[in-house]
MIROVO-594018 format. One record per residue (C-alpha): x, y, z. Coordinates in steps of 0.2 Angstrom, whole numbers, padded with zeros to 4 digits, always signed. Each point is the difference from the previous one (the first is absolute). Last residue first. Layout:
N
XYZ;...
END
This chain:
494
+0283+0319-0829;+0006-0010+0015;-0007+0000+0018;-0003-0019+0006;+0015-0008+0004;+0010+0013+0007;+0017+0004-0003;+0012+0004+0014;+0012-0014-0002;+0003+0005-0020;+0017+0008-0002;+0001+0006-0018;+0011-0008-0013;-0008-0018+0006;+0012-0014-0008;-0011-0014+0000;+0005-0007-0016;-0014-0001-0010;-0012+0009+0008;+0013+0013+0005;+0008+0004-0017;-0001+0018+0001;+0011+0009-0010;+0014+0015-0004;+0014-0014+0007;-0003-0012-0014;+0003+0014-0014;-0014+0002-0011;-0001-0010-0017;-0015-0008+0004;+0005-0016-0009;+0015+0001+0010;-0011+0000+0015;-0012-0015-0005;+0019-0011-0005;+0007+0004+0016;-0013-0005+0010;-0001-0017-0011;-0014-0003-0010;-0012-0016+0007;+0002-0015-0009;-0015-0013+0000;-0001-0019-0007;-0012-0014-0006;-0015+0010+0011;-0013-0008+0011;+0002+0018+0010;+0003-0009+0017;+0014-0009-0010;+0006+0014-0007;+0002+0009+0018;+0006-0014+0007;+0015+0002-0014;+0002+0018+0003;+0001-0005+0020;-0015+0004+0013;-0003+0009+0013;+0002+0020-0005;-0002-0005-0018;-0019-0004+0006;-0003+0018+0007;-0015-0002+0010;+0010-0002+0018;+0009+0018-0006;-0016+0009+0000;-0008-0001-0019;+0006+0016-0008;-0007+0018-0001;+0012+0013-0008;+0001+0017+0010;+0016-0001+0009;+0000-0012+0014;+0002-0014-0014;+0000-0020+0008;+0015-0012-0004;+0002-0015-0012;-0006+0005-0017;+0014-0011-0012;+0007+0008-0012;-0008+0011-0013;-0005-0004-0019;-0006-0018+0004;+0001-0017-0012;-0010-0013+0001;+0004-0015-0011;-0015-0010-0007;+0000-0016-0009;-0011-0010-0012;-0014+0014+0000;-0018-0009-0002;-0014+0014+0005;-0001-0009+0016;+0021+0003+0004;-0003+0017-0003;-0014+0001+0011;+0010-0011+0014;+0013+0014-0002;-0010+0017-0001;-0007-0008+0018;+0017-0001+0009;+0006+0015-0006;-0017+0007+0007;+0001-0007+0016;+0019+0003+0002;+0002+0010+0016;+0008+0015-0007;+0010-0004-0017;+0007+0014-0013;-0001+0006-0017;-0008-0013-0009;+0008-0011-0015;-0005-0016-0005;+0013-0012-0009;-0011-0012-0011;+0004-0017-0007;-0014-0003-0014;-0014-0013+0000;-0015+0011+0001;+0008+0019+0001;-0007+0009-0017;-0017-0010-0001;-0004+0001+0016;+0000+0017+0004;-0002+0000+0017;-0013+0011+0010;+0007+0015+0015;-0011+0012+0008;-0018-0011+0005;+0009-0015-0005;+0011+0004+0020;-0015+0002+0009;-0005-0019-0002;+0003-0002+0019;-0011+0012+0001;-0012-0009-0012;-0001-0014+0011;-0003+0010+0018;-0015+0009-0011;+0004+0018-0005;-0003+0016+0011;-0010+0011-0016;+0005+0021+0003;+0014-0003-0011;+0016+0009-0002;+0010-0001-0016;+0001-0013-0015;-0005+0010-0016;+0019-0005-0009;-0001-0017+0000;+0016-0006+0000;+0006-0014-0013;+0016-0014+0006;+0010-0007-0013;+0005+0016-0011;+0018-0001-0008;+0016+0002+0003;+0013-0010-0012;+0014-0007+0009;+0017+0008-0009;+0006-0001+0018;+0004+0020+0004;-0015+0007-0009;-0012-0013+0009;+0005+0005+0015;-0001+0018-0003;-0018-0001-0006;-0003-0011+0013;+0005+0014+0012;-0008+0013-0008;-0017-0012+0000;+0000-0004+0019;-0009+0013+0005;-0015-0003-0010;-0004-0014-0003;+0010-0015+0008;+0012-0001-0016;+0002-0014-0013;+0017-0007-0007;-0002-0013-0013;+0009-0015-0005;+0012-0003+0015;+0018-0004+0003;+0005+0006+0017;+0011+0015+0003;+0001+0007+0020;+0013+0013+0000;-0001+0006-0015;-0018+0000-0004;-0002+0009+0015;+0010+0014-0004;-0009+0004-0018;-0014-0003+0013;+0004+0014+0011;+0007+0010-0017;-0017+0001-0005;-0007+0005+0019;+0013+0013-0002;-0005+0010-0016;-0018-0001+0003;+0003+0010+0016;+0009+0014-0012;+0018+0005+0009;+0001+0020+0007;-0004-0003+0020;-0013-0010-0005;-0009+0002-0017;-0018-0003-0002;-0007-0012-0015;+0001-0016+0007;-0010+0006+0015;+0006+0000+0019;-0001-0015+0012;+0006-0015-0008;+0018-0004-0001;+0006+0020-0002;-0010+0006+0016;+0007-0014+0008;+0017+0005-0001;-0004+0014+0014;+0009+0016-0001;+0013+0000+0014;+0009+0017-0003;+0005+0009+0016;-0003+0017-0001;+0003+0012+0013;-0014+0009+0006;-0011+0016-0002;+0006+0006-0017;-0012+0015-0006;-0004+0002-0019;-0010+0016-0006;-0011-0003-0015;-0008+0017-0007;-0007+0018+0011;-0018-0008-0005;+0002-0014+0007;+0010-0017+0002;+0010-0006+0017;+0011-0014-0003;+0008-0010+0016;+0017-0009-0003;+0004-0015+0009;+0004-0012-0011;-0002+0007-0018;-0017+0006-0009;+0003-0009-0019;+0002+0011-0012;-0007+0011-0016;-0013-0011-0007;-0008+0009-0011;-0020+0001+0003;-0013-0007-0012;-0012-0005+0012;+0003-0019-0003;+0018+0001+0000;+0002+0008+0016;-0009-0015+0006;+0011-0011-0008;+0014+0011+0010;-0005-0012+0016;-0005+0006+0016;-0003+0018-0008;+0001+0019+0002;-0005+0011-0012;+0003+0018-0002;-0009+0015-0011;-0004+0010-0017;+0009-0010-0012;+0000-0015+0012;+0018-0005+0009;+0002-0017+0007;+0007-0006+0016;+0002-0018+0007;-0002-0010+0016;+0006-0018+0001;-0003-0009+0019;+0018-0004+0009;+0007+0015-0003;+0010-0002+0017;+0001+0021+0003;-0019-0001+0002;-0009+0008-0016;-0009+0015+0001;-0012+0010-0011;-0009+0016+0002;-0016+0009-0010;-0001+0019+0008;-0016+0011+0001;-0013-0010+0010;+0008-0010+0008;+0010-0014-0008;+0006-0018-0001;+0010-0014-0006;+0010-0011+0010;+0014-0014-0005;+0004-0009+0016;+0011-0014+0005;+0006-0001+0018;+0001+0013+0014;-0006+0017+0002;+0011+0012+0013;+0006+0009-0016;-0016+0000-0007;-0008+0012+0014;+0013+0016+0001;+0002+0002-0021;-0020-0004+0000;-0005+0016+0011;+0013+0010-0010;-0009-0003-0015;-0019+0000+0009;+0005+0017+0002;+0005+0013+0014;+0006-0014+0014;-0006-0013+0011;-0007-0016-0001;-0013-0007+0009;-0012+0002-0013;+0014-0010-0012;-0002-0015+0010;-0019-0002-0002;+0005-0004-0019;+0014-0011+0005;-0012-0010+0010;-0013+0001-0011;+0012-0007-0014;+0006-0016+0014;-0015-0007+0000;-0013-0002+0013;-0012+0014-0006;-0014+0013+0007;+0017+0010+0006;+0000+0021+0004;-0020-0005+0007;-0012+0013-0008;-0011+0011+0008;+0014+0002+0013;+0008+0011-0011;-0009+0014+0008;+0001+0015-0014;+0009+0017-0003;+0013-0011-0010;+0016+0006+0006;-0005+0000+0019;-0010-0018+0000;+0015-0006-0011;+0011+0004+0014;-0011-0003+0016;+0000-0019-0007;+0018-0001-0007;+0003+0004+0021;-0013-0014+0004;+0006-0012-0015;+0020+0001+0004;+0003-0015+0013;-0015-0011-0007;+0014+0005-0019;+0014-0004+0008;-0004-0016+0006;-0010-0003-0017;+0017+0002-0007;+0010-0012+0011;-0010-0013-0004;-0004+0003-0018;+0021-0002-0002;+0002-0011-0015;-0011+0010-0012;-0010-0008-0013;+0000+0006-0020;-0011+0008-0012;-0008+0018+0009;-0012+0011-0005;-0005+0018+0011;-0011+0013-0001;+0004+0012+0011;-0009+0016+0005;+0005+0017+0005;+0018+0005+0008;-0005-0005+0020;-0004-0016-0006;-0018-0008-0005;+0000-0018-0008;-0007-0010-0015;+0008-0019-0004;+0001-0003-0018;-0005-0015+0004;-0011-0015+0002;+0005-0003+0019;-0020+0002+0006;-0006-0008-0015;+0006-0014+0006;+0014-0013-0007;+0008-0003+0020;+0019+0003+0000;+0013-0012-0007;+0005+0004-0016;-0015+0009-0004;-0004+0001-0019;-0003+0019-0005;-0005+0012-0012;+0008+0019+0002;-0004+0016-0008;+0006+0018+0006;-0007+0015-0010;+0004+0017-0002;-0006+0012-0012;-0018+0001+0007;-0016-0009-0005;-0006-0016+0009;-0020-0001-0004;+0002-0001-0020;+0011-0018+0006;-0015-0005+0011;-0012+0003-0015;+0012-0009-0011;+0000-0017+0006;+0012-0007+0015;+0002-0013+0012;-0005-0012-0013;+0014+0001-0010;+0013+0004+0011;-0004-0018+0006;-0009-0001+0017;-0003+0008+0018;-0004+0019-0001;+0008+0016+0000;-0004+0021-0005;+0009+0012+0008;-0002+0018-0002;+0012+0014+0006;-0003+0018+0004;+0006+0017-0006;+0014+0000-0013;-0013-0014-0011;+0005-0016+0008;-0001-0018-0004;+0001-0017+0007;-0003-0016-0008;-0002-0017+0006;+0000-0019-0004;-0003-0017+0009;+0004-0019+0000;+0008-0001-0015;+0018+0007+0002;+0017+0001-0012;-0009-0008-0014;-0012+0017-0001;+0016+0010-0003;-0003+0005-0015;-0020+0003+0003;+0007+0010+0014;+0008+0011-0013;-0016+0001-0010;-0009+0005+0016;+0012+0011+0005;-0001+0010-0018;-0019+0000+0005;+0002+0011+0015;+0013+0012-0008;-0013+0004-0012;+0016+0012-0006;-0001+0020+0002;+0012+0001+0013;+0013-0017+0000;+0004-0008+0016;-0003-0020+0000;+0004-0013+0013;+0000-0019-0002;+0002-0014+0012;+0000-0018-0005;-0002-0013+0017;+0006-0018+0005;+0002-0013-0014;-0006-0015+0007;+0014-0016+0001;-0010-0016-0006;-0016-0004+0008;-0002-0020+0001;-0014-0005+0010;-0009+0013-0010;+0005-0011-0015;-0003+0013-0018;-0002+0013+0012;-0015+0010-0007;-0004+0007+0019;-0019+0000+0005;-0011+0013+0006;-0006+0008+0015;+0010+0014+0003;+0014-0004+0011;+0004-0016-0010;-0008-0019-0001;+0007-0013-0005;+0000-0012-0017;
END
């Protein structure tokens, strides 16, 4: 296991292996009379497998806003003196993995900022494309933004530094003291146009809750409707666990302002739709919908897909628990295989304060996953996992499998082959890592120890999606980047 920002351990199963990290959930909440501050932590709760690394809530009562944030689960970042603390009736949440910035508390977010308009607070899931050109407009702004907030806030913002940060979200948060207009609404309609690359932002001052969505779509953003109040979420599960109605999904390039005059919508750019596929493999839970189809829904017909188009005769299929369980599901619908449990995860596996042995790290993998002997000794398997980064943990499920006395054992994979890096707020291996980047499908399975592997087909993982090819993002697997990427840093994301 390695170390994080904060001291403690990741709960990868190989931590040589990291599979593709789920980049950030953001949640935002305006509903007067509501513990607005507790209904972000049960949202962030829904969002939990979206980020581990850190969590955060901001709230405001109409006069000044409270933030409270700290490295770790939502879980233990929170208990219910600090929630009593954050009154108001807005809040902004957000918990966070960090694609490629440092994991410090410094970049736990939301982000807090002074603009000539009040105070922003400011979550954002995503990475931009153009940091560069950005944070050159932002050192050639800061003394003028300086005088500005100084002016309209009666105090010397010198006190506190615009950016304590180095990710893109205190960027755009110091961006919008530079901006100019009579609102934070109008600032935002002159700053997002000139912001490039996939962004889904949530945010407030101290009367108004706001939502955006860069005109790509890339990251998921919904609304949902509370008796008394708005919500916005990454994923509508988290609509679901505060009992709001989902109403719609925030559209490419439209900016929402919330308050007490009602929801106002502003269109700031032209959309292009390029939602990413990814989202539907792995990333977002089984029970949120994406752009109107069930997540669930679609990881079940990947497999229904796969059994197609790589059939093997087998005796059981078994999934790599748990994202691979639609998909073997599917699989096993469209075979007439039965499914069934081989592999048993240990549901209290999470971070540990104990650095393991060099032996039992290289054990790590029975510390998540144990066979079930008596259901897979001596029977042909197909194994079904969603996607394959480097390998390592393929690699190990398989020698296990073969221990515990399986006769054969077919891989079979929910996505195509991983081959090109994310600039968009996913965190893969670098291209050198990616094994299908050097390596055939049948070197692959030989690498793995494996009697066979099929990857699905592009074609097959978009049809199961349901959305039209040209609407997404396929750039990991087929290297078709919808948003230029030559200006993205390597050390700035979410």
């Amino acid at each position: 296991m390695v170390a994080r920002g904060d001291g403690q351990l990741t709960h990868e199963i190989d931590p040589q292996d990291r599979g593709p990290q789920d980049e950030c959930g953001v949640f935002g909440v305006w509903a007067p009379g509501e513990e607005v501050a507790k209904l972000t932590y049960f949202g962030l709760y829904a969002l939990q497998h979206r980020g581990q690394e850190s969590a955060g809530i901001a709230a405001s009562n109409g006069r000044q806003i409270l933030i409270y944030r700290d490295m770790g689960l939502v879980s233990q970042v929170f208990h219910e003196r600090d929630l009593e603390l954050l009154q108001g009736h807005i809040a902004v949440g957000h918990t966070r993995y960090s694609t490629t910035g440092s994991p410090s508390f410094e970049n736990a977010q939301p982000t807090l900022g002074p603009t000539p308009f009040g105070t922003v607070a400011l979550a954002h899931n995503g990475n931009l494309t153009n940091f560069d050109e950005l944070e050159t407009m932002a050192d050639g702004r800061r003394d003028h933004a300086t005088k500005v907030v100084e002016e309209a806030t009666k105090k010397t913002s010198r006190t506190r530094p615009f950016r304590d940060s180095s990710n893109d979200t205190s960027l755009v948060t110091e961006l919008f003291a530079t901006e100019e207009g009579e609102d934070l609404t109008e600032a935002a309609l002159s700053l997002l146009p000139h912001v490039d690359g996939a962004f889904s932002l949530v945010y407030m001052d101290e009367n108004t809750l706001y939502a955006a969505r860069d005109r790509h779509g890339v990251r998921p953003l919904s609304l949902g409707r509370l008796e008394n109040g708005w919500v916005v979420a990454s994923e509508t599960a988290a609509l679901d666990i505060v009992g709001a109605k989902f109403v719609r999904d925030v559209e490419p390039g439209e900016l929402i302002a919330i308050d007490e005059d009602g929801l106002r919508s502003h269109r700031f750019a032209e959309p292009s739709q390029a939602r990413c596929v990814f989202e539907y493999v792995y990333l977002a839970r089984p029970d949120s919908m994406l752009a109107g189809k069930n997540v669930h829904a679609a990881r079940t017909q990947m497999g229904r897909q796969l059994a197609e188009e790589y059939p093997v005769d087998a005796d059981l299929v078994i999934a790599t628990p748990e994202s691979g369980t639609p998909a073997a599901v599917g699989y096993a619908e469209a075979s007439g295989i039965p499914f069934g449990q081989g592999l048993m995860k240990n549901a209290y596996v999470g971070r540990t304060f104990i650095q393991p042995s060099q032996t039992l790290r290289q054990l790590g993998i029975r510390l998540k996953l144990n066979p079930l002997r008596e259901n897979i000794e001596g029977k042909r398997l197909v194994v079904v996992d969603d996607s394959i980064v480097r390998g390592n943990t393929q690699r190990a499920l398989v020698a296990m499998l073969r221990e515990a006395g399986a006769k054969e054992i077919h891989v079979r994979i929910s996505s195509p082959p991983v081959k090109w890096p994310c600039f968009y707020g996913i965190d893969f291996a670098t291209r050198a890592e990616l094994i299908a980047n050097g390596l055939t499908t049948n070197e692959i399975c030989d690498n793995l120890g494996a009697d066979s592997l099929g990857y699905i087909s592009l074609d097959g993982m978009i049809a199961a999606t349901q959305q039209e090819r040209s609407q997404l993002c396929t750039a990991c697997f087929s290297g078709d980047y919808p948003i230029p990427v030559n200006n993205t840093p390597a050390d700035k994301g979410c």
